[in-house]
VEXDOLO-573579 format. One record per residue: chain; x, y, z of N, C-alpha, C in turn. Coordinates in Angstrom, 1 decimal, decimal comma, padded with zeros to 4 digits, always signed. Example, Ala and Ser with C-alpha at 12.3 -4.5 7.8 and 13.67 -1.06 7.14 Angstrom:
2
('A'; (+013,2; -005,7; +007,8); (+012,3; -004,5; +007,8); (+013,2; -003,3; +007,8))
('A'; (+012,8; -002,2; +007,1); (+013,7; -001,1; +007,1); (+012,9; +000,0; +007,9))
end
This chain:
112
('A'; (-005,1; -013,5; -002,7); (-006,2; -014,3; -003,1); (-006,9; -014,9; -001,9))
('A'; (-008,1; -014,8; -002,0); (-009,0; -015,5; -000,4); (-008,7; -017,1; -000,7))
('A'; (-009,0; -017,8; +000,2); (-008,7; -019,2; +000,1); (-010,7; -019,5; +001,0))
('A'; (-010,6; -020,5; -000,3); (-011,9; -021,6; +000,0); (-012,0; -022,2; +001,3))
('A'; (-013,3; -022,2; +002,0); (-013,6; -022,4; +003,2); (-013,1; -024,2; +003,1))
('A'; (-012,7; -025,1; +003,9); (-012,3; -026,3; +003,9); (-013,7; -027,2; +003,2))
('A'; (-013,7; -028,1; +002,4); (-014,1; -028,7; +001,9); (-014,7; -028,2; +000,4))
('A'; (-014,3; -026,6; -000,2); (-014,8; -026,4; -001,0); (-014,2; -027,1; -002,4))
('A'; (-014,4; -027,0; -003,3); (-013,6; -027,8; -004,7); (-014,3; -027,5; -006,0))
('A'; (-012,8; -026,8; -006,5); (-013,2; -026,0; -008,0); (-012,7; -027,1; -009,5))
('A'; (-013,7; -027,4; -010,3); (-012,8; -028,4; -011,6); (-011,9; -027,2; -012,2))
('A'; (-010,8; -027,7; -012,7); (-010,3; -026,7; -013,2); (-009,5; -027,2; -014,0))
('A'; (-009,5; -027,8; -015,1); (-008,4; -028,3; -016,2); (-007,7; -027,4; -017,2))
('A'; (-006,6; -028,0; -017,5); (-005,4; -027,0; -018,8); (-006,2; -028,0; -020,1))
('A'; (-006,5; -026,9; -020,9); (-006,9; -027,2; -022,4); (-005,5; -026,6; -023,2))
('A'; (-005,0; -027,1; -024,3); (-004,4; -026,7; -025,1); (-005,2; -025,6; -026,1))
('A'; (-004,6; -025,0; -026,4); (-005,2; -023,7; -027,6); (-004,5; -023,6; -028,8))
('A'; (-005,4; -024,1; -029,5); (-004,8; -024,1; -030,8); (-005,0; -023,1; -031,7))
('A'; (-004,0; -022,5; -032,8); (-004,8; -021,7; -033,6); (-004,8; -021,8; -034,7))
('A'; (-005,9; -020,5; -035,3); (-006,8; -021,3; -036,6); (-005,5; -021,8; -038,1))
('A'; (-006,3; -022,2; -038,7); (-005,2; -022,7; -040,3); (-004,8; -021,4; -040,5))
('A'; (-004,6; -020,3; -040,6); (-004,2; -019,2; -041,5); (-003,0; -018,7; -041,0))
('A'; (-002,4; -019,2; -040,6); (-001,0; -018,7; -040,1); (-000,6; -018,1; -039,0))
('A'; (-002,5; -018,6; -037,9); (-002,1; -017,5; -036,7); (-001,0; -018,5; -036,1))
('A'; (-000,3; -017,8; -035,4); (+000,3; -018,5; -034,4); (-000,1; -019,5; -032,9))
('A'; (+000,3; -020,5; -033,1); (+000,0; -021,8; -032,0); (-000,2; -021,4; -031,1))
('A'; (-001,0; -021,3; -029,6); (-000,6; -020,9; -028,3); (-001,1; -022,3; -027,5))
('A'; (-000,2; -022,4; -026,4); (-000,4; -023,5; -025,3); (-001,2; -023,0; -024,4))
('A'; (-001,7; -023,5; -023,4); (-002,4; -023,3; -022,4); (-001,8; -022,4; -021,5))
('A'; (-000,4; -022,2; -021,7); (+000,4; -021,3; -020,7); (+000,4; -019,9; -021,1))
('A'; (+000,3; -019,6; -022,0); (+000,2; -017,9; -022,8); (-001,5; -017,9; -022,1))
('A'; (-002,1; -018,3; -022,0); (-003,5; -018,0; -021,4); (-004,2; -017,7; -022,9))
('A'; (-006,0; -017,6; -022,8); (-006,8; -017,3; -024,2); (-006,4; -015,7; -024,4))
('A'; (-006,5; -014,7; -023,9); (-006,1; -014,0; -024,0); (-004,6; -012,9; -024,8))
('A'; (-003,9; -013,8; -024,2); (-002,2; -013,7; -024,6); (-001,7; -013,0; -023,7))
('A'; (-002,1; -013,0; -022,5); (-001,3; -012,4; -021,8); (-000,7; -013,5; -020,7))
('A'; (+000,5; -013,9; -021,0); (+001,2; -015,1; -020,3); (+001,1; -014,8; -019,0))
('A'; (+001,6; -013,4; -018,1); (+002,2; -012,9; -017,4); (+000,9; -013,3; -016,1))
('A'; (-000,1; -012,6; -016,9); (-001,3; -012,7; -015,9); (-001,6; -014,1; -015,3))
('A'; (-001,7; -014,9; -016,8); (-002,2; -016,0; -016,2); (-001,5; -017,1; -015,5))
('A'; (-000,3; -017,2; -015,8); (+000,9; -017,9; -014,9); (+000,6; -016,8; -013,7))
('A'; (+000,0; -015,7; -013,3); (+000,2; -015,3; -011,7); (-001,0; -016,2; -011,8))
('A'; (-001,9; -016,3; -011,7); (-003,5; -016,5; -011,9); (-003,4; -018,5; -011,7))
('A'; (-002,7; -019,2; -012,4); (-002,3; -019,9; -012,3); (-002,1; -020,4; -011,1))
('A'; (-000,6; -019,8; -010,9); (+000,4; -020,0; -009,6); (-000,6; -019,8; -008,3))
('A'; (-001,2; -018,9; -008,6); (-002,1; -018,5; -007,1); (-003,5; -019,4; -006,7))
('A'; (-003,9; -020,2; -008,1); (-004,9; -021,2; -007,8); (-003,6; -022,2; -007,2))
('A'; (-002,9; -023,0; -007,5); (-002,0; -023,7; -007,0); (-001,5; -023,8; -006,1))
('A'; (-001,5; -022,7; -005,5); (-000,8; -023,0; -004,0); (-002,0; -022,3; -003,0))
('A'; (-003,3; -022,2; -003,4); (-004,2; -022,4; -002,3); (-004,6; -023,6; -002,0))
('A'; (-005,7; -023,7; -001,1); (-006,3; -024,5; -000,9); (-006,8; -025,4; -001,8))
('A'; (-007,5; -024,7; -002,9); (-008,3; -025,0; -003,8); (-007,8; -026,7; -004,5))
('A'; (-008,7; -027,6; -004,8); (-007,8; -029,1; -005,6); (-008,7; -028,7; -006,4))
('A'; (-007,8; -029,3; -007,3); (-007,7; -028,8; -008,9); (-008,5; -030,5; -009,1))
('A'; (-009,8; -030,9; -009,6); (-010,1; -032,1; -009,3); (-010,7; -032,2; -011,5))
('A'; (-010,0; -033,0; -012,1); (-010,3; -033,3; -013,2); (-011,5; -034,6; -013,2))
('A'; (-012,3; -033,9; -014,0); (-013,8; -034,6; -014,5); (-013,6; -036,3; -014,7))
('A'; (-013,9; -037,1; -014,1); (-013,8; -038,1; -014,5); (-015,1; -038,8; -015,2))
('A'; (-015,2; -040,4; -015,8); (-016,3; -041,0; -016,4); (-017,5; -040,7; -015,1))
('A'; (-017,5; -040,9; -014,4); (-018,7; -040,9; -013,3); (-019,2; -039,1; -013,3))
('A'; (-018,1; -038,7; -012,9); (-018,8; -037,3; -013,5); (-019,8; -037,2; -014,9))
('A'; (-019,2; -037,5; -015,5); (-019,8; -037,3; -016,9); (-020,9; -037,9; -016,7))
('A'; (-020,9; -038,9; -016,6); (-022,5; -040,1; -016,2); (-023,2; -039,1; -015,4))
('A'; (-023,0; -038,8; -014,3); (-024,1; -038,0; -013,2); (-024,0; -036,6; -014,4))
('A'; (-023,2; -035,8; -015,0); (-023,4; -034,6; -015,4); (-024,4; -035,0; -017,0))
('A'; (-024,9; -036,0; -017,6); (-024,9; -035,7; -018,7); (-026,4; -036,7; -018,1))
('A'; (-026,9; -037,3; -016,9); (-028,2; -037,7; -016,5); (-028,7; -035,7; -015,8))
('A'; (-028,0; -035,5; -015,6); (-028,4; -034,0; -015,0); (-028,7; -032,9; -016,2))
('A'; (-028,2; -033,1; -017,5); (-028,6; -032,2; -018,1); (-029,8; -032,8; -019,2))
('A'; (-030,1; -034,2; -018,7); (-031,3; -034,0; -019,2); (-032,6; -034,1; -018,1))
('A'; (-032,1; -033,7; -017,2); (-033,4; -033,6; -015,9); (-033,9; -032,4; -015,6))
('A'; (-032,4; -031,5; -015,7); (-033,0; -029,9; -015,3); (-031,7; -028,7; -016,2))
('A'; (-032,7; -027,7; -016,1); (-032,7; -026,7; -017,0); (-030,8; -026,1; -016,9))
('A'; (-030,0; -026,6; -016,8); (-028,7; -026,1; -016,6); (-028,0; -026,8; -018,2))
('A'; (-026,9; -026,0; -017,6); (-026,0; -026,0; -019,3); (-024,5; -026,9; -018,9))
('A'; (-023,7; -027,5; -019,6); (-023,2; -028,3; -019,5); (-022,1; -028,1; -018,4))
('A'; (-021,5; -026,6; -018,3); (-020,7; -026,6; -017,6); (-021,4; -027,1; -015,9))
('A'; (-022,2; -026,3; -016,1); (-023,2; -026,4; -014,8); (-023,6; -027,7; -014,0))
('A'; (-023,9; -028,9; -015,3); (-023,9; -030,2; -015,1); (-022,8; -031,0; -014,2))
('A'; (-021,6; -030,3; -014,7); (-020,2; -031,2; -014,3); (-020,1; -030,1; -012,6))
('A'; (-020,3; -029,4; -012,8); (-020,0; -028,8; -011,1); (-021,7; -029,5; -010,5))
('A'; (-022,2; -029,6; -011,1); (-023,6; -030,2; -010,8); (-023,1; -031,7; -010,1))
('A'; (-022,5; -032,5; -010,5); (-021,7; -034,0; -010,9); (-020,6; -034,2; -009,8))
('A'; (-020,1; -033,5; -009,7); (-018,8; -033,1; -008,5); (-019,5; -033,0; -007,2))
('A'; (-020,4; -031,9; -007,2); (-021,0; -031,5; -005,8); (-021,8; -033,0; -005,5))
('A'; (-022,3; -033,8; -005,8); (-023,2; -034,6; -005,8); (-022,5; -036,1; -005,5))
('A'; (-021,1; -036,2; -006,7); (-020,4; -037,3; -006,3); (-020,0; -037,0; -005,0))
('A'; (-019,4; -035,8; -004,4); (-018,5; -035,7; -003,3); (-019,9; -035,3; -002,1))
('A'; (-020,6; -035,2; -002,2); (-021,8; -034,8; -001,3); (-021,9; -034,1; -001,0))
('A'; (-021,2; -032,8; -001,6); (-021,0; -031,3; -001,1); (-021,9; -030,3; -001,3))
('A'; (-022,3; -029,2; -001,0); (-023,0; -027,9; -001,6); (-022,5; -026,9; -002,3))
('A'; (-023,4; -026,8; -003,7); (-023,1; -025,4; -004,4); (-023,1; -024,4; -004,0))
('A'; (-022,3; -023,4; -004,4); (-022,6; -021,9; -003,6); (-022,6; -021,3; -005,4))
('A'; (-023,7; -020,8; -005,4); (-023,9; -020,2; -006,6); (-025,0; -019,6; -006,6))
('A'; (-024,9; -018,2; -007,5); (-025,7; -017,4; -007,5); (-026,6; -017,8; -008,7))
('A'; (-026,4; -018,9; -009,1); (-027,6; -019,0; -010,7); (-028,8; -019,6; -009,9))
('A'; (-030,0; -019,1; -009,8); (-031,2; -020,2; -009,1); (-031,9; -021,0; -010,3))
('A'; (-031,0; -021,3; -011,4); (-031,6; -022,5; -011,9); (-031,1; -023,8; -011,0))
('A'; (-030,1; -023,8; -010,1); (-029,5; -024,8; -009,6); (-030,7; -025,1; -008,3))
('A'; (-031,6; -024,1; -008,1); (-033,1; -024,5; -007,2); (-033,8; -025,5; -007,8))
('A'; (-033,9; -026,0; -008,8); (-034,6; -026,8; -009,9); (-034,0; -028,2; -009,7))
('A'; (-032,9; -028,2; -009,4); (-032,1; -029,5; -009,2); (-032,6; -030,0; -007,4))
('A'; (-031,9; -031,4; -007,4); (-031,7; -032,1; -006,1); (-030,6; -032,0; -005,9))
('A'; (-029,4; -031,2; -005,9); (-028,3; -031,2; -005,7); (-028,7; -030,0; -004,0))
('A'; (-027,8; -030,1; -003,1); (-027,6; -029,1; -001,6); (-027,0; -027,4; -002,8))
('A'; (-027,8; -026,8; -002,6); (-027,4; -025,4; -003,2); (-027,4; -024,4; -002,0))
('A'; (-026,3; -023,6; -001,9); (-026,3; -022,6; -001,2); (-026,3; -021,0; -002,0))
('A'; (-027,5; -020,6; -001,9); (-027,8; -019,2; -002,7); (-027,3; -018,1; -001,7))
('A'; (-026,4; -017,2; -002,1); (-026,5; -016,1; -001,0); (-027,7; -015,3; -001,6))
('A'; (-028,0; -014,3; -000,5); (-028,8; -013,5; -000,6); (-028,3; -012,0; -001,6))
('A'; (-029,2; -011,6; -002,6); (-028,6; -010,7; -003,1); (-028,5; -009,3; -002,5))
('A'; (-027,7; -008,4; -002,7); (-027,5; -006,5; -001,4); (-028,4; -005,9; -002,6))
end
């Protein structure tokens, strides 16, 4: 797995998964959505011992993410990496150019 240039920073939280009333069976966050445990404990393990900090959304995020999605045209996920880059003063590197629309530092690569 490549490792993030120094300062970059991915949110990444474990949600529990629950399943529906009908008798499917319960899964945790560790079987992955999917079901395939195998993959995602490698997938896991390999975010974990990069570089990468695992940085959980806090209230200030939410405050900056939820004044940013009523400013400009992004969707909620987008808000909270919107919220992080901005709390931490960093640049997005993303291919969406609705993030051109924002005041957030965007780095667009060029498309081949």
């Amino acid at each position: 797995m490549r490792r993030l240039a120094p300062g970059y920073s991915i949110i990444f939280r474990r949600i529990p998964l629950i399943g529906h009333e009908h008798g499917e069976q319960r899964r945790s966050a560790d079987s992955g959505q999917d079901g395939q445990p195998e993959a995602y404990r490698e997938i896991r393990d390999a975010i974990e011992t990069s570089s990468i900090r695992l940085i959980p959304p806090t209230e200030r995020h939410a405050e900056i993410a939820a004044d940013a999605r009523l400013r400009y045209p992004l969707n909620l996920g987008h808000c909270f990496a919107y919220a992080l880059a901005k709390d931490e003063d960093r640049a997005l590197l993303t291919l969406d150019r609705d993030f051109r629309r924002s005041d957030a530092k965007v780095i667009l690569p060029r498309a081949q």
